[in-house]
C-alpha positions as CSV (number, residue, x, y, z in Angstrom):
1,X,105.7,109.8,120.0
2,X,104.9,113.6,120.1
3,X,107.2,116.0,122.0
4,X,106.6,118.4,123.8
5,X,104.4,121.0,122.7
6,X,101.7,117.9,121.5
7,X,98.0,118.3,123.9
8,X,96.4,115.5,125.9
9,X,94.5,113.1,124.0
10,X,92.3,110.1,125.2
11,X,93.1,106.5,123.5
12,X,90.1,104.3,124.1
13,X,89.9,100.5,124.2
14,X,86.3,98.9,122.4
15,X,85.5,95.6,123.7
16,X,84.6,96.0,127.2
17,X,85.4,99.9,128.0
18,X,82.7,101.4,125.2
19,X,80.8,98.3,124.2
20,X,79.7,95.2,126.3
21,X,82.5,92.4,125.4
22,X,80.3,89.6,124.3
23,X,83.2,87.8,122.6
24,X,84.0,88.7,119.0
25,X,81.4,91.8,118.1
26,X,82.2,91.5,114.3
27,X,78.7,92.5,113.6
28,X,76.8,95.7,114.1
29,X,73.6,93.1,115.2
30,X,76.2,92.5,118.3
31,X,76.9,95.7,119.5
32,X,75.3,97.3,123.0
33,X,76.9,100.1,124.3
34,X,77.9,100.2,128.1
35,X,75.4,102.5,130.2
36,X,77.2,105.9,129.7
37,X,79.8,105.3,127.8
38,X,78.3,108.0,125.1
39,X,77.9,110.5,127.5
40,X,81.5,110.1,128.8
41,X,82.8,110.5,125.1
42,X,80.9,113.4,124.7
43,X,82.1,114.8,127.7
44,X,85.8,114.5,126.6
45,X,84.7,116.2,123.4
46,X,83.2,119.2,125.4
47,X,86.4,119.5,127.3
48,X,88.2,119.9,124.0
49,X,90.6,115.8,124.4
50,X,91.2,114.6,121.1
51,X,89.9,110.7,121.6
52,X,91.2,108.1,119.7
53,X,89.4,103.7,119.5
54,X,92.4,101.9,119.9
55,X,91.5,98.0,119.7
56,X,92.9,94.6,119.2
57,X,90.9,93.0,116.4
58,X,92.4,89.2,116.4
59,X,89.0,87.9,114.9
60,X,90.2,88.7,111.2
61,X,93.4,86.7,111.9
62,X,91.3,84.1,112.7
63,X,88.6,84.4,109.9
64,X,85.6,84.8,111.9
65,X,85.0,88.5,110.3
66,X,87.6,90.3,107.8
67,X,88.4,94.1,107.5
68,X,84.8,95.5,106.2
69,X,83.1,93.4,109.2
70,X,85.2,95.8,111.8
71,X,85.1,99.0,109.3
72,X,81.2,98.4,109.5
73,X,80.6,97.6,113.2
74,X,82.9,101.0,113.8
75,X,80.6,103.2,111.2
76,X,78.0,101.8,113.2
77,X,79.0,102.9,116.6
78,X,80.2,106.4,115.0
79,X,76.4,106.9,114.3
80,X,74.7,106.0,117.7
81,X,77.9,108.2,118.9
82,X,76.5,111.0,116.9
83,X,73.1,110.8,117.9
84,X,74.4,111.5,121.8
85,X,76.4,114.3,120.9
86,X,79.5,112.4,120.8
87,X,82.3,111.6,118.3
88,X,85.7,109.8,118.0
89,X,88.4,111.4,115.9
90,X,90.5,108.4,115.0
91,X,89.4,104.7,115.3
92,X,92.7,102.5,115.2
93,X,92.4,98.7,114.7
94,X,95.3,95.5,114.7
95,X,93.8,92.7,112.9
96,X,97.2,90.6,113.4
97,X,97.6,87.4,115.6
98,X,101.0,85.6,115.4
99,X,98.2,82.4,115.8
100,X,95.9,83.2,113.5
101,X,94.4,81.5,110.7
102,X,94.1,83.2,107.9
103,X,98.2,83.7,106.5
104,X,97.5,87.6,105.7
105,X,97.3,88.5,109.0
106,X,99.2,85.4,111.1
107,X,101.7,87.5,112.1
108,X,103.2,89.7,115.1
109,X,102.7,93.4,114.9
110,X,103.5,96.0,116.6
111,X,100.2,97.4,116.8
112,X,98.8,94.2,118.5
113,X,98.1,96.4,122.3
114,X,100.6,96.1,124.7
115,X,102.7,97.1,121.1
116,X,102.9,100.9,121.0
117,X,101.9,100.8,117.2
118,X,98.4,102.3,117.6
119,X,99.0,104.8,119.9
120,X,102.1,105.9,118.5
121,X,99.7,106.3,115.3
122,X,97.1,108.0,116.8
123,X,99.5,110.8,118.1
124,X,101.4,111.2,115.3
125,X,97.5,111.8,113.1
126,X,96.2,114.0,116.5
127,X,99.2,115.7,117.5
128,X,99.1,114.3,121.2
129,X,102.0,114.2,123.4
130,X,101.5,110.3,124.6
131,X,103.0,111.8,128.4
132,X,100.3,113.7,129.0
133,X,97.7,111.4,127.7
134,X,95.2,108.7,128.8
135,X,94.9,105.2,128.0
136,X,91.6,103.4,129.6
137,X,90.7,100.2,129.3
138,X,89.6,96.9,131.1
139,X,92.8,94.5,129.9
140,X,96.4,94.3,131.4
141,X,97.1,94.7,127.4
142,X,96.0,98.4,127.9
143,X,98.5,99.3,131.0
144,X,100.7,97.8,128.5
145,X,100.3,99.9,126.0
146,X,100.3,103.1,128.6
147,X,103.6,101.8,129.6
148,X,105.0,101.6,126.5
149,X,104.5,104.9,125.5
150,X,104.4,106.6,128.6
151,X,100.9,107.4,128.8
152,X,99.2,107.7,131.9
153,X,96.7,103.7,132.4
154,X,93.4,103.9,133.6
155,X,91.5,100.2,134.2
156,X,87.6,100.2,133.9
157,X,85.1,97.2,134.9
158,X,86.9,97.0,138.1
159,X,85.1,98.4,141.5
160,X,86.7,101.7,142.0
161,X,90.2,101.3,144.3
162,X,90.1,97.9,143.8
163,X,93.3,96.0,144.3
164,X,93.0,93.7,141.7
165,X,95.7,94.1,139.0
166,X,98.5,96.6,138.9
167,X,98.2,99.0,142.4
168,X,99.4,101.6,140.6
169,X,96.6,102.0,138.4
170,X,93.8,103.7,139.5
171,X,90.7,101.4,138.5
172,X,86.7,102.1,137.5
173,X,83.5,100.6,137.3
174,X,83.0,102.2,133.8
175,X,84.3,104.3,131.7
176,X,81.9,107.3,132.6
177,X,83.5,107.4,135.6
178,X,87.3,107.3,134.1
179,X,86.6,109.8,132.3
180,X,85.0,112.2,135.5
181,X,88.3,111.2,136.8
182,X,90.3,112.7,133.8
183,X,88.2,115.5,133.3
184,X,88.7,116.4,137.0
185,X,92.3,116.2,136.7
186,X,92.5,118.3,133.7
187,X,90.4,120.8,135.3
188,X,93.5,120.6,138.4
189,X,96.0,121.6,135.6
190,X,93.7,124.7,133.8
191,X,95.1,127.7,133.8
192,X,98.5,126.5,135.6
193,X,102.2,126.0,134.1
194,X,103.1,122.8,134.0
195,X,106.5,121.2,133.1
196,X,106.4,118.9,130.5
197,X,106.5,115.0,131.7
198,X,109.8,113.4,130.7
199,X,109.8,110.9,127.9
200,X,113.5,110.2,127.6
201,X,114.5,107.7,129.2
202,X,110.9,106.6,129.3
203,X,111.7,102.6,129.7
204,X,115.6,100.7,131.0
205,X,117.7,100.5,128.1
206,X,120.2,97.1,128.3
207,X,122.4,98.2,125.3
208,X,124.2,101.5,125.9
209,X,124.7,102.0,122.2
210,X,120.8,102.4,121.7
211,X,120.8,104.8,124.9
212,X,123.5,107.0,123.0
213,X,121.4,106.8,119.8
214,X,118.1,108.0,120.9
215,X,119.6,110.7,123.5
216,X,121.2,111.6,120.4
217,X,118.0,111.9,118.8
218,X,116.5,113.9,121.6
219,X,119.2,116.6,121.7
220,X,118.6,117.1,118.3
221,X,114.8,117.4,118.6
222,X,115.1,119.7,121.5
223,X,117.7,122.2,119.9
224,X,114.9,122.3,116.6
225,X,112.4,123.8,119.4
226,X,114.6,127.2,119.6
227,X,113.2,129.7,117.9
228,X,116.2,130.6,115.3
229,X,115.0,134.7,115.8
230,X,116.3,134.4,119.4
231,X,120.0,133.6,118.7
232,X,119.9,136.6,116.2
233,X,118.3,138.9,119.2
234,X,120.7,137.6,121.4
235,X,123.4,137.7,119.3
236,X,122.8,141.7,118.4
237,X,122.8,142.4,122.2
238,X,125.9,140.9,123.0
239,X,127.7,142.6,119.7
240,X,126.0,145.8,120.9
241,X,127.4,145.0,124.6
242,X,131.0,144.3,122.9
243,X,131.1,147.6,120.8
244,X,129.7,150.2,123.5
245,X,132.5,148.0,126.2
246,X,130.1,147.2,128.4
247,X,130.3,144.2,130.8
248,X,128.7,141.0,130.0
249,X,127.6,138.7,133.3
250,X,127.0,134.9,133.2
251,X,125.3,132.9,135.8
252,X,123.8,129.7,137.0
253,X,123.7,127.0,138.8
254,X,124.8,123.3,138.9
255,X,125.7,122.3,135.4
256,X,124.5,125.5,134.6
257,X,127.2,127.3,136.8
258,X,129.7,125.2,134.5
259,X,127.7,126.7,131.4
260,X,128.3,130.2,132.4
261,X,131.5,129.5,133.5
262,X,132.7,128.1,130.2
263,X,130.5,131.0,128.4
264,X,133.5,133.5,130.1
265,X,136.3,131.3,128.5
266,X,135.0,131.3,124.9
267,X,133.3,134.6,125.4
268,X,137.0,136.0,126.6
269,X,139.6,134.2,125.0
270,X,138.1,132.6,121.8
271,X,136.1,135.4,120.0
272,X,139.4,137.2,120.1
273,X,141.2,134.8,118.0
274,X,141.4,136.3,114.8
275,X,139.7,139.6,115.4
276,X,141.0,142.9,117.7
277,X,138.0,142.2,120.1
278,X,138.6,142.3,123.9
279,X,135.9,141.5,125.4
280,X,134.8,142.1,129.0
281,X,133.0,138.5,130.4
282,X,132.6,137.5,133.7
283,X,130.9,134.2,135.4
284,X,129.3,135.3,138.7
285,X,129.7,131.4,139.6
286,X,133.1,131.2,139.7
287,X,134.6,132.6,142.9
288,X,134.0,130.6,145.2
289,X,135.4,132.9,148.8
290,X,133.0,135.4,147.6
291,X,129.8,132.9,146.6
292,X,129.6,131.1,149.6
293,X,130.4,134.1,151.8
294,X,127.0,135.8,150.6
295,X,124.7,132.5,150.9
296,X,126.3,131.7,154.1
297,X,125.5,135.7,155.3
298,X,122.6,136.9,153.0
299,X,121.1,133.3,152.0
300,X,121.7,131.8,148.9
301,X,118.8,133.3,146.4
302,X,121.3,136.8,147.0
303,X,124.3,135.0,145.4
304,X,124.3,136.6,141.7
305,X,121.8,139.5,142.7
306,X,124.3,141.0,145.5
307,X,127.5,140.7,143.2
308,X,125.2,142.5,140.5
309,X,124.5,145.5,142.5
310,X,128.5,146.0,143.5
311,X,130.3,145.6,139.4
312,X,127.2,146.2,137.6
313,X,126.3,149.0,135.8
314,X,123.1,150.2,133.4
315,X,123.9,149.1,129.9
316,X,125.9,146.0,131.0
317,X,124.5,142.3,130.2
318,X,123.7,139.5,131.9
319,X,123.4,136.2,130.8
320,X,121.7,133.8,133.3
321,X,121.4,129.8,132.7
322,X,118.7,127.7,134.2
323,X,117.0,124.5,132.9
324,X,114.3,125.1,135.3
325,X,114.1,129.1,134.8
326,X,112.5,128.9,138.2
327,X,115.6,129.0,140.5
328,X,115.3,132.0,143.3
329,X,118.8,133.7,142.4
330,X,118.3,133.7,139.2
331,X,114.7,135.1,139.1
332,X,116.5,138.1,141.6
333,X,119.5,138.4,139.4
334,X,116.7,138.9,136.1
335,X,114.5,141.2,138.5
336,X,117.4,143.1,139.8
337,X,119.3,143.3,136.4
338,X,116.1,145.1,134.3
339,X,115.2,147.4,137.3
340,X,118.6,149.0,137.0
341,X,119.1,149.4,133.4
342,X,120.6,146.0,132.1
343,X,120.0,144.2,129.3
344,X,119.4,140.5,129.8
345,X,119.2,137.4,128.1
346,X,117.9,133.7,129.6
347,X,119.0,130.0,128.9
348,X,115.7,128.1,129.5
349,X,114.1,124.2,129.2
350,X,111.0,122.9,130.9
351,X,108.6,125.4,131.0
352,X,111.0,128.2,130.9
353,X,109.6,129.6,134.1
354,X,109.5,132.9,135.6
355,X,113.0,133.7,134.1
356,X,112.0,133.1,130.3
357,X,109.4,135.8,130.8
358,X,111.3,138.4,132.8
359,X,114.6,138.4,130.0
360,X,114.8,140.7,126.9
361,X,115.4,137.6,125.4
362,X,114.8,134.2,126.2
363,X,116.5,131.1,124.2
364,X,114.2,128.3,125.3
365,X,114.4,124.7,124.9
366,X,111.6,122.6,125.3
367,X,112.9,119.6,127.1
368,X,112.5,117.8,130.4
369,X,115.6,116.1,130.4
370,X,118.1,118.0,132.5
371,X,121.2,116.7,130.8
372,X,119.5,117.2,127.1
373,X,118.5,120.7,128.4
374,X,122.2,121.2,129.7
375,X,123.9,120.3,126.3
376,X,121.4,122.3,124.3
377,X,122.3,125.3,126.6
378,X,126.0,124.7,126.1
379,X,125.6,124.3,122.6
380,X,124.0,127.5,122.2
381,X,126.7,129.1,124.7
382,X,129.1,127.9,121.9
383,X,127.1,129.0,118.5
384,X,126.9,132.7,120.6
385,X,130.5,132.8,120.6
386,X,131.2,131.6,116.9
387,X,128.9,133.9,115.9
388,X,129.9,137.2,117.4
389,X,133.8,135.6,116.2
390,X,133.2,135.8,112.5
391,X,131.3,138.9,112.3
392,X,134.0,140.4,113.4
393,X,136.1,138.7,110.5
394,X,136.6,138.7,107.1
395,X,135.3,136.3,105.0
396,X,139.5,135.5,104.3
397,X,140.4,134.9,107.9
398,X,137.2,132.7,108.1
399,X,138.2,130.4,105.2
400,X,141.6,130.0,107.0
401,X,140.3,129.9,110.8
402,X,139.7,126.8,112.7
403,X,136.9,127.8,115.0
């Protein structure tokens, strides 16, 4: 499955959502197209949605057509698309049936819809983040497959509202109007940050072994989306901070206030192990008498900002932690911190929010997952403080250091 940073796609069913499902259409002599399903792919093409023909083809498993039959009917329908303006970018097709006939292709597959094969292929070939996509069709094997992969089901040949099937599927006549359904959704979203939709854990998970290994999997996939420029940016400000003895500030909230609390520890204690540097680090969400005092008198948003404006001074940094980036105090402490001559640096996941724009620098992890977004942060907390340790070493005391 894509992550984040994939677009929306569309994955079609055939029989019954584009075509009229007359039983097996293995022939092109079979194929009638449902009133306005053209225009509706050509609308999704307009609006710039990759689509993708995702269908179950159990006919060649049971020897009433074989591959070239289906290749045909679909270079067929890719023509009549054509002549309405329309096109499909990546026509998927399982000819497996564990009861077929025909012992090539008696078999279960993971492609077979509700199996995630298919879509899983067409995201990886279109570069579609499955989360944000659309799967429409008129079978409970196409929620399936939406449900698998987290992708958002849509049931056509069903009266609009109805209540047959799953209630939390918002059902169609047709596909023309599915697709004036998705297009008016994705006209709710233009222009406006979203976060990404989660796709860890996207489904329960009975064997905590395979939970560790695919969380394991995630982290490392998030911690790839930093930009490698941004630790050496941050980096250079906090050795520049160390050598002119300014202050350094960390802050957050939550797991975050942990983060910046722990930042203080190996910011403090550990990059002086083996070098002469004394550093000056301090969490703004450790004292407790003096936190709670401010957001029981000034409100809580004034927590970090008010402590700011009474050690601070221009030139110091501050380091402010937030999955969200969108959290009130720390959006004032950023504010606060750049109008009066400080140099800042943000911890970010999500969309970053309005703190990985207002920060000098801005390490951001593209995640939705608060606890993947909370061990990237630590973890870059951590390679911060290694780093700023052994440039201040020689290459000697390195070989001999445990860090």
């Amino acid at each position: 499955m894509s992550r984040f940073g994939g677009r929306p796609g569309v994955l079609l069913d055939r029989d019954g959502t584009i075509i009229v499902d007359s039983g097996y259409v293995s022939s092109v002599e079979r194929v009638k197209f449902i009133d306005g399903a053209i225009e509706a792919i050509a609308a999704l093409n307009r609006a710039g949605l990759p689509v993708a023909v995702v269908t179950n083809q159990a006919a060649v498993a049971r020897g009433i057509c074989d591959i070239e039959d289906v290749q045909q009917v679909h270079k067929y329908m890719n023509a009549e698309l054509a002549q309405g303006g329309a096109h499909v970018d990546e026509w998927l097709f399982c000819p497996y049936h564990p009861e077929g006939t025909v012992k090539a292709f008696a078999r279960f597959s993971a492609d077979r819809k509700p199996g995630p094969g298919m879509a899983l292929a067409a995201a990886e070939s279109l570069g579609l983040d499955l989360s944000i996509s659309w799967v429409v069709g008129d079978g409970a094997a196409d929620v399936g497959l939406a449900r698998a992969v987290g992708a958002r089901p849509l049931r056509v040949g069903l009266p609009q509202g109805s209540d047959i099937g799953e209630p939390d599927v918002p059902t169609f006549a047709d596909l023309a109007a599915a697709v004036t359904h998705i297009l008016a959704y994705q006209a709710d979203l233009s222009g406006l940050p979203t976060d990404p939709a989660p796709t860890f854990p996207a489904h329960p998970y009975d064997d905590a072994g395979f939970f560790g290994t695919e969380y394991s999997e995630e982290l490392h996939a998030a911690l790839q989306t930093v930009d490698p420029s941004r630790f050496h940016a941050a980096a250079a400000l906090l050795n520049d901070a160390h050598d002119r003895d300014a202050a350094v500030f960390a802050c957050g909230n939550g797991g975050s206030a942990s983060i910046a609390n722990h930042l203080q520890c190996d910011h403090v204690k550990c990059v002086g192990q083996g070098t002469d540097l004394r550093t000056r680090v301090f969490s703004l969400s450790t004292n407790v008498e003096l936190f709670s005092a401010i957001a029981n008198d000034n409100g809580y948003e004034h927590v970090f900002e008010h402590q700011l404006a009474s050690i601070a001074r221009p030139g110091d940094l501050l380091i402010a932690v937030s999955s969200s980036g969108r959290s009130p105090n720390i959006v004032r402490a950023l504010e606060w911190a750049s109008a009066h001559g400080m140099r800042t640096i943000a911890l970010t996941g999500f969309t970053g929010g309005r703190s990985r724009e207002l920060a000098d620098v801005s390490i951001h992890v593209e995640s939705a997952n608060y606890g993947i977004i909370e061990d990237s942060h630590q973890a870059c907390m951590h390679l911060l403080a290694q780093y700023v340790r052994q440039s201040r070493m020689t290459a000697e005391a390195i070989a001999r250091s445990t860090f």
